[in-house]
Backbone as a printed PyTorch tensor [residue, N CA C, xyz], in Angstrom:
tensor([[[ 83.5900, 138.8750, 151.9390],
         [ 82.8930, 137.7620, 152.5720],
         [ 83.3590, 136.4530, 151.9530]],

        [[ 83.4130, 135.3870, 153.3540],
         [ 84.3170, 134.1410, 152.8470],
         [ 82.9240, 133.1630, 152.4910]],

        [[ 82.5400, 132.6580, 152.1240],
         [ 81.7610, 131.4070, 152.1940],
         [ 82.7570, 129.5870, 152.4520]],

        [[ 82.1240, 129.1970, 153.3210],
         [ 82.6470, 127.8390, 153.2250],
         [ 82.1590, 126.4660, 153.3960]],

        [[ 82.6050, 125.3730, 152.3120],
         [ 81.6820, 124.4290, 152.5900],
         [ 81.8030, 123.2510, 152.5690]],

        [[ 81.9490, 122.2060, 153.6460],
         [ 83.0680, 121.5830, 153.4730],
         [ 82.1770, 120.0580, 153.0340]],

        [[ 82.7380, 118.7730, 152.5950],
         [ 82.0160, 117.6840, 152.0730],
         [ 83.3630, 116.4690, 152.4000]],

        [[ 82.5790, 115.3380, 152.0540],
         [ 83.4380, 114.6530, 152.0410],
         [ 83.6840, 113.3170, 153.1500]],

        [[ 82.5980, 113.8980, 154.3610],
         [ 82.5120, 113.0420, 155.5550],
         [ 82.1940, 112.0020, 155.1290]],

        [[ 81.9580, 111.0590, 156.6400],
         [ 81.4080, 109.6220, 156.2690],
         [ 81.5500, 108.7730, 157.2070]],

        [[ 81.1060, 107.3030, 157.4190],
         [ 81.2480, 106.5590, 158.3600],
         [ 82.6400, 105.0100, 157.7640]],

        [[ 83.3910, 105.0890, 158.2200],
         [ 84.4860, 104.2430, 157.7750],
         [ 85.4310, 103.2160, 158.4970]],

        [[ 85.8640, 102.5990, 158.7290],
         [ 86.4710, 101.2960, 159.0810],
         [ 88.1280, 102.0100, 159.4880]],

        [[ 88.1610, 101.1440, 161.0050],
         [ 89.8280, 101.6910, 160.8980],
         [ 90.7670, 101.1960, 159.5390]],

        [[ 91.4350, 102.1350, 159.8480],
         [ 92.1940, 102.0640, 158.6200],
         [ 92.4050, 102.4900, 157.1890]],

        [[ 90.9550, 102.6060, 157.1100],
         [ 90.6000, 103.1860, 155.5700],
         [ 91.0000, 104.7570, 155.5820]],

        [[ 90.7780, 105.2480, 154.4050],
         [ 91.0810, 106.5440, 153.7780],
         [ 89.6620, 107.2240, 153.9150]],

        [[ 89.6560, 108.6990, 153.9320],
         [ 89.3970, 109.9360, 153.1090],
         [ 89.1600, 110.7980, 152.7570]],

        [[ 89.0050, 111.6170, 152.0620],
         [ 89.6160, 113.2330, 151.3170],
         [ 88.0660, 114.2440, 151.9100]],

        [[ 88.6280, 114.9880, 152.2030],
         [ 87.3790, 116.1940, 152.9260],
         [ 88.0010, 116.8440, 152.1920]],

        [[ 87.0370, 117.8750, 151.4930],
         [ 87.2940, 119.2020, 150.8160],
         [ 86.7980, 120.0120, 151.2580]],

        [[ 87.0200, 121.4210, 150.9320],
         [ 86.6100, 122.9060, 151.1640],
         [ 86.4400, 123.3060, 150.1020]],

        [[ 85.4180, 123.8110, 149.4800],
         [ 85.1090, 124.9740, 148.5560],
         [ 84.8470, 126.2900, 149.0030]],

        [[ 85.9180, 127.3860, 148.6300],
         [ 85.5120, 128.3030, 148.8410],
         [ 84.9850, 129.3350, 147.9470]],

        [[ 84.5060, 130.5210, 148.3300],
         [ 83.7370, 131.9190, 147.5770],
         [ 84.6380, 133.0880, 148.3700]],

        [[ 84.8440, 133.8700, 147.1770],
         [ 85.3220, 134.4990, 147.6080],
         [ 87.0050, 135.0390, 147.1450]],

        [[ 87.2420, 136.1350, 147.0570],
         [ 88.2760, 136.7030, 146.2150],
         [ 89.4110, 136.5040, 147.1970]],

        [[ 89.4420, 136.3530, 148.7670],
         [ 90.1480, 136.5710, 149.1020],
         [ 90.7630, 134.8250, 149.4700]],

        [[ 89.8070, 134.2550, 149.4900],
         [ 90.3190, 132.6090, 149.4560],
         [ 91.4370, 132.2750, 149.1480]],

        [[ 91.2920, 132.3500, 147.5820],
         [ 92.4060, 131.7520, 146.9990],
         [ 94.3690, 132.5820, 147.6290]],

        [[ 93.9060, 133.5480, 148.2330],
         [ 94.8520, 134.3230, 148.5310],
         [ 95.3500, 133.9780, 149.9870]],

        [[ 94.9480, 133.5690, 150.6070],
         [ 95.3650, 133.5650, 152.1480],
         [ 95.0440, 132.1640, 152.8490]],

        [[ 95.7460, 131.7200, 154.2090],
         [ 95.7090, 130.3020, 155.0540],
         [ 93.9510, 129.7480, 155.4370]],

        [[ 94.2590, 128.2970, 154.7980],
         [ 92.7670, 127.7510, 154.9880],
         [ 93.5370, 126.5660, 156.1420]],

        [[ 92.8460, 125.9270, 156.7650],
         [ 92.9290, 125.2770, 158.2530],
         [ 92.2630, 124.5570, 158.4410]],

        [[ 92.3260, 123.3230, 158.7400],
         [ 91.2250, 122.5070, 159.1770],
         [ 91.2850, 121.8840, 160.8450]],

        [[ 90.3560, 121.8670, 161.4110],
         [ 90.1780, 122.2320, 163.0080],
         [ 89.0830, 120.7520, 162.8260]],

        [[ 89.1270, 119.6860, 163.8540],
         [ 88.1710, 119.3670, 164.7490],
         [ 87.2720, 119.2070, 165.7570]],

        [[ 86.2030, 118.7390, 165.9570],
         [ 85.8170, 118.6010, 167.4190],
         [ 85.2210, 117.4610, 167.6160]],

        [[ 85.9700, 116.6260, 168.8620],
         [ 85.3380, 114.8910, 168.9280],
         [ 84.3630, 115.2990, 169.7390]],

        [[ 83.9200, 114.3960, 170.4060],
         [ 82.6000, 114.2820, 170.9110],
         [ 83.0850, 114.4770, 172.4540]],

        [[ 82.5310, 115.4860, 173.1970],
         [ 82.9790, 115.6810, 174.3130],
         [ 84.3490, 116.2870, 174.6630]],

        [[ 85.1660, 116.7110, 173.2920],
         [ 86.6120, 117.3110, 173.2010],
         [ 86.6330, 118.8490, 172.6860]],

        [[ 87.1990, 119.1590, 173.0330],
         [ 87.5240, 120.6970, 172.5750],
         [ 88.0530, 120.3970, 171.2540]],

        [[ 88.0500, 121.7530, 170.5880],
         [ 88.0160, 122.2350, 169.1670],
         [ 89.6820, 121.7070, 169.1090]],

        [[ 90.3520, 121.4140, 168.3750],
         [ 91.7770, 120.8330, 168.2810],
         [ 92.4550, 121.1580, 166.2370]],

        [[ 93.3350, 121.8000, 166.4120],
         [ 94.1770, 122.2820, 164.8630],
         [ 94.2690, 120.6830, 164.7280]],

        [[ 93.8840, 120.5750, 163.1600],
         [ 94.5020, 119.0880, 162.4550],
         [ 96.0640, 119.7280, 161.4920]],

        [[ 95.3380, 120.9190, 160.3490],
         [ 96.4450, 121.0090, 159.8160],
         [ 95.4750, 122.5360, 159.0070]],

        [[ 96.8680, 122.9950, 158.2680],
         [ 97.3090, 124.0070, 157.9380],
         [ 97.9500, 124.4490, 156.1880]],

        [[ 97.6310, 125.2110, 155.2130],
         [ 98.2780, 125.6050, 154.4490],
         [ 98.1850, 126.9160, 154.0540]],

        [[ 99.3810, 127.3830, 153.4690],
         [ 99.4660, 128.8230, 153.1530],
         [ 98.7310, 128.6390, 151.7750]],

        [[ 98.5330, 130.3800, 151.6450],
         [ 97.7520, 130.6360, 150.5350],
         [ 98.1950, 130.0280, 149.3370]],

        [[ 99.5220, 130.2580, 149.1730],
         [100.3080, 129.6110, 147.6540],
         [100.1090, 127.7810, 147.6290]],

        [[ 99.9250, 127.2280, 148.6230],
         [100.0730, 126.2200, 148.8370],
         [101.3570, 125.4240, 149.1160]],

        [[102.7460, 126.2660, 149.3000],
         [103.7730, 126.1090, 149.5960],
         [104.3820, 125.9660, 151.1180]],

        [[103.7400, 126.2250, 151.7990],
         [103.7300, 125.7170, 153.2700],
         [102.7380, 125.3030, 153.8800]],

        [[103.2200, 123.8810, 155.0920],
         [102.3030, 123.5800, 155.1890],
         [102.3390, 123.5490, 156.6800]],

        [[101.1030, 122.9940, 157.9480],
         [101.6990, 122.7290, 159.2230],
         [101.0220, 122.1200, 159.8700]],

        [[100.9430, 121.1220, 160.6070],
         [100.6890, 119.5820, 161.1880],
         [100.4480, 119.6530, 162.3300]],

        [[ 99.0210, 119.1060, 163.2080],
         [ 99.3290, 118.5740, 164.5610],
         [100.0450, 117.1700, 164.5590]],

        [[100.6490, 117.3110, 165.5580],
         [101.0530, 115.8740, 165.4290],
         [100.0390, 114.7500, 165.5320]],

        [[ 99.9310, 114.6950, 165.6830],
         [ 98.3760, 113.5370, 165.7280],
         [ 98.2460, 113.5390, 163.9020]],

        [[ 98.1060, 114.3310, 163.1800],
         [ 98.1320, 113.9310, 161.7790],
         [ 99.4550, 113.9060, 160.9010]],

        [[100.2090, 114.1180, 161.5230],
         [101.4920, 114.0910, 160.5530],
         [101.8040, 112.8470, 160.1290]],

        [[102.5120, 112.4500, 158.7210],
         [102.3580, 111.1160, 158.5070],
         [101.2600, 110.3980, 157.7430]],

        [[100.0840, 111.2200, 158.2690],
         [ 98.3280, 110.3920, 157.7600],
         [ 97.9710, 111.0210, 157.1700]],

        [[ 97.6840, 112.5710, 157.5580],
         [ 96.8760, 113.1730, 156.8160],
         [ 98.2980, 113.8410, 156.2450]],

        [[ 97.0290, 115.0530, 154.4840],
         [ 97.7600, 115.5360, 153.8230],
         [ 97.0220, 117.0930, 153.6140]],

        [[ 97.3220, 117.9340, 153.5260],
         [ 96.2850, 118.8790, 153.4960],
         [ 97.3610, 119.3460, 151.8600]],

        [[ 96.2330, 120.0240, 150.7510],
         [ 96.3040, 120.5360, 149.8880],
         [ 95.3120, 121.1810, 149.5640]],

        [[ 95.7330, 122.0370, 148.5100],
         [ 94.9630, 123.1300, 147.7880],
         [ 94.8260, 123.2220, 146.2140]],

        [[ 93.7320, 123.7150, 145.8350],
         [ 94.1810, 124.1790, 144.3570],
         [ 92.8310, 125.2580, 143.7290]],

        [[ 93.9080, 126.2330, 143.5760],
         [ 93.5910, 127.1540, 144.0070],
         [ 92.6050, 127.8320, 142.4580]],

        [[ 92.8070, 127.2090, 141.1890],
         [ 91.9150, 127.4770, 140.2360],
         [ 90.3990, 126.9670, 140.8530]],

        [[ 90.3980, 126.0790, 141.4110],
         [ 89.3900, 125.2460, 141.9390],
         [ 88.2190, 126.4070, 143.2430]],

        [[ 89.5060, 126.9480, 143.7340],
         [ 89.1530, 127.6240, 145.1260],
         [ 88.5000, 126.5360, 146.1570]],

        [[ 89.2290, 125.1770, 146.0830],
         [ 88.7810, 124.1430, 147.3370],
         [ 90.4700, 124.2650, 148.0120]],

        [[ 89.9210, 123.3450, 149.1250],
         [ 91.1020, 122.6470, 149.8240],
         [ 90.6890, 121.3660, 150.3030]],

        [[ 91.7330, 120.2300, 150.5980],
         [ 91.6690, 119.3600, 150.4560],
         [ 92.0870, 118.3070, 151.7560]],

        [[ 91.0010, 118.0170, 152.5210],
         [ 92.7740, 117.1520, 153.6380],
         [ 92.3350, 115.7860, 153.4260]],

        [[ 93.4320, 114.9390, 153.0000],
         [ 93.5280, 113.1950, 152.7980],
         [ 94.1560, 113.1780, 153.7900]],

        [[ 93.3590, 111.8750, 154.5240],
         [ 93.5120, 111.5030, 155.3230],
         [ 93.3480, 109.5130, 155.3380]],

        [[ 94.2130, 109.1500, 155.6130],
         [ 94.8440, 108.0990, 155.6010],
         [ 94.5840, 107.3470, 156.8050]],

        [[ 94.8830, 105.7200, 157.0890],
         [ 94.8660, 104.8180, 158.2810],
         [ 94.3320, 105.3310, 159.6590]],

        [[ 93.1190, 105.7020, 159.0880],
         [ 91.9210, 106.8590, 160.3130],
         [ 92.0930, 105.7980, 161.1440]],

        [[ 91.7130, 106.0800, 162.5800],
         [ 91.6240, 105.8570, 163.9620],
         [ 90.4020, 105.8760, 164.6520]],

        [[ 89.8850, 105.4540, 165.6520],
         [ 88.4720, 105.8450, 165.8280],
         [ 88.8430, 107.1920, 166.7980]],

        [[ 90.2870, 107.1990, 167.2020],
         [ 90.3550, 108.7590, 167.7230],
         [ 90.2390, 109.8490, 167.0340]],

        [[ 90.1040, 109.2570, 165.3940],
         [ 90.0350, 110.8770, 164.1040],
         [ 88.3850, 110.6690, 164.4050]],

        [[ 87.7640, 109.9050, 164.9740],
         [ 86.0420, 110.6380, 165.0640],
         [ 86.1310, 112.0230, 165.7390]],

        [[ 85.4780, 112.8200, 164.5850],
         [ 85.2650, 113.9520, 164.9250],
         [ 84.4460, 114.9510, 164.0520]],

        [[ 83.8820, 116.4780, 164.4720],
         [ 83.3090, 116.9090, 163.4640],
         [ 84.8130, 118.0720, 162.7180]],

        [[ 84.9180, 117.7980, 161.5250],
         [ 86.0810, 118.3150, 160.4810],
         [ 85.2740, 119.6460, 160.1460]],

        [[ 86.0000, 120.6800, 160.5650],
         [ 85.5410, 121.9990, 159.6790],
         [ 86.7700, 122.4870, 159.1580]],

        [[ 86.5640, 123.5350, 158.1680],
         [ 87.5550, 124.3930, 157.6700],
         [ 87.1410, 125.8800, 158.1220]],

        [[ 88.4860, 126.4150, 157.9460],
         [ 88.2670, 127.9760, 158.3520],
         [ 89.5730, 128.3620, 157.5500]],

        [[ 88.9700, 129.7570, 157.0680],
         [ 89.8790, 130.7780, 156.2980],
         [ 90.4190, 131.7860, 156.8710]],

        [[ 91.6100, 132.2410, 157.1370],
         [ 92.2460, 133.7140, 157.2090],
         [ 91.4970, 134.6790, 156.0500]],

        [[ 91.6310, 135.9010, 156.5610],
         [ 91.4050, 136.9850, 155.8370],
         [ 92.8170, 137.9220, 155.9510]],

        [[ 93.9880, 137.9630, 157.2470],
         [ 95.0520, 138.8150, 156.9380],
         [ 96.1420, 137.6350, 157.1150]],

        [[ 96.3080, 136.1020, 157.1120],
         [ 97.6220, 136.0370, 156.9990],
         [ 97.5790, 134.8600, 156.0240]],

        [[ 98.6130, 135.0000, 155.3180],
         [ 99.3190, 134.0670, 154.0090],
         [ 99.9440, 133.0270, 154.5150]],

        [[100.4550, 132.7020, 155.9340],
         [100.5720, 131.8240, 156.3840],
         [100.2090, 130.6240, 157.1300]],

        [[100.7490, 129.3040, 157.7360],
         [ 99.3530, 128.6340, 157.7460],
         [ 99.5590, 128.9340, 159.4100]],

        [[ 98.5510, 129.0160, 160.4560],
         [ 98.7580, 129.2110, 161.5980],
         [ 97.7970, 128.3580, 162.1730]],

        [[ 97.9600, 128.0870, 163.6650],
         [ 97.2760, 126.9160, 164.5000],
         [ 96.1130, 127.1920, 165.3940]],

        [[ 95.9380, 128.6710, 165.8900],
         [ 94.8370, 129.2920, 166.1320],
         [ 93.6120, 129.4900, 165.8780]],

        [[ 92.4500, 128.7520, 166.5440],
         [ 91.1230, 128.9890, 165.6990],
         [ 91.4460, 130.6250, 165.6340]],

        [[ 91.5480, 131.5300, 166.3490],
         [ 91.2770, 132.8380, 166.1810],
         [ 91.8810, 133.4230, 165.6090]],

        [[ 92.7520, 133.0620, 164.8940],
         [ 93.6530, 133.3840, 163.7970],
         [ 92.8840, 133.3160, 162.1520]],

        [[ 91.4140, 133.0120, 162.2900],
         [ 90.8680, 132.3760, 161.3470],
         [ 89.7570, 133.2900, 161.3360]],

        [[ 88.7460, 133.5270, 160.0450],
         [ 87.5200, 134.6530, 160.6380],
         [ 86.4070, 134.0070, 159.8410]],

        [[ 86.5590, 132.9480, 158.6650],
         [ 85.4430, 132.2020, 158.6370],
         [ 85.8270, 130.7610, 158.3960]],

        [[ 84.4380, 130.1730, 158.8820],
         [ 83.9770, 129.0770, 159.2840],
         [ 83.2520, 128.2240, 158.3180]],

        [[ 83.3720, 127.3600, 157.8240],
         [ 82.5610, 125.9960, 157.3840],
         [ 81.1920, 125.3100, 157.9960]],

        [[ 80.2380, 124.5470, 158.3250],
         [ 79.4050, 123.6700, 158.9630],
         [ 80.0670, 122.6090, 159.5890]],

        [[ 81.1810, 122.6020, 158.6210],
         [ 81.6420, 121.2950, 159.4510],
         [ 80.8900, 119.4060, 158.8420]],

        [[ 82.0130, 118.9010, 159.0740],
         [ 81.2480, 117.5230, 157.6720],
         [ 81.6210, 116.3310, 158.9760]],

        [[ 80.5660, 115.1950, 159.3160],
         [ 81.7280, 114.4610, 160.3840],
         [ 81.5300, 113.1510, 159.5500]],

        [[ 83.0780, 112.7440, 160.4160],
         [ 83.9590, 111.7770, 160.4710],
         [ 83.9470, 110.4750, 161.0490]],

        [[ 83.0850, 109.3540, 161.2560],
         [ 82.7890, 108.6640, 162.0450],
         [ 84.2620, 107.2420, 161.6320]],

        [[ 84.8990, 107.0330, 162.5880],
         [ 85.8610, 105.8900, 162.1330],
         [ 85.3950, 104.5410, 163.2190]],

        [[ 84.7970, 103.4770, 162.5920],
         [ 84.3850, 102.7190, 163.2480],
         [ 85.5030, 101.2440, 163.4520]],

        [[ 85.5410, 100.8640, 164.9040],
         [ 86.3050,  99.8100, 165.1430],
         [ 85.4990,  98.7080, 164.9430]]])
């Protein structure tokens, strides 16, 4: 069993920065792809970004490549996405989700088997 929990939201100014984390529980965490997924208001669920378990690969919607940064560290058992020169199109609710069978990072919510609450993101113009 994964536990997940993500922090870090907030209400912020275009342009500004910042860092959402994931803490996870769980033995298999530190081992396998954590993901972070949005949902704006009235939008379907949408991949932001992606890292493998080692923290050695990583993978991008385009919409964040460039801005955001997704990392890990894995004594910690969090993950991390910085996010940079927000948009009021990054309003959204930010969750994380964990793999349980792949080490790689993939773009599929269903590729994923647990879930976060989810922390939101308000970027105000």
């Amino acid at each position: 069993q994964v536990q997940l929990v993500e922090s870090g939201g907030g209400l912020v100014q275009v342009g500004d920065s910042l860092r959402l984390s994931c803490a996870g529980s769980g033995h298999t965490f530190s081992m396998n792809a954590v993901a972070w997924f949005r949902q704006g208001p009235g939008k379907e669920r949408e991949f932001v970004a992606a890292i493998s378990g080692s923290g050695g690969t990583t993978n991008y919607a385009g919409s964040a490549k460039g801005r955001f940064t997704i990392s890990r560290d894995n004594a910690k058992n969090t993950v991390y996405l910085q996010m940079n020169s927000l948009k009021p199109e990054d309003t959204a609710v930010y969750s994380c989700a964990a793999a349980i069978l792949w080490q790689t990072p993939r773009v599929r919510p269903q590729d994923y088997s647990y879930w976060g609450q989810g922390t939101q993101v308000t970027v105000s113009s």
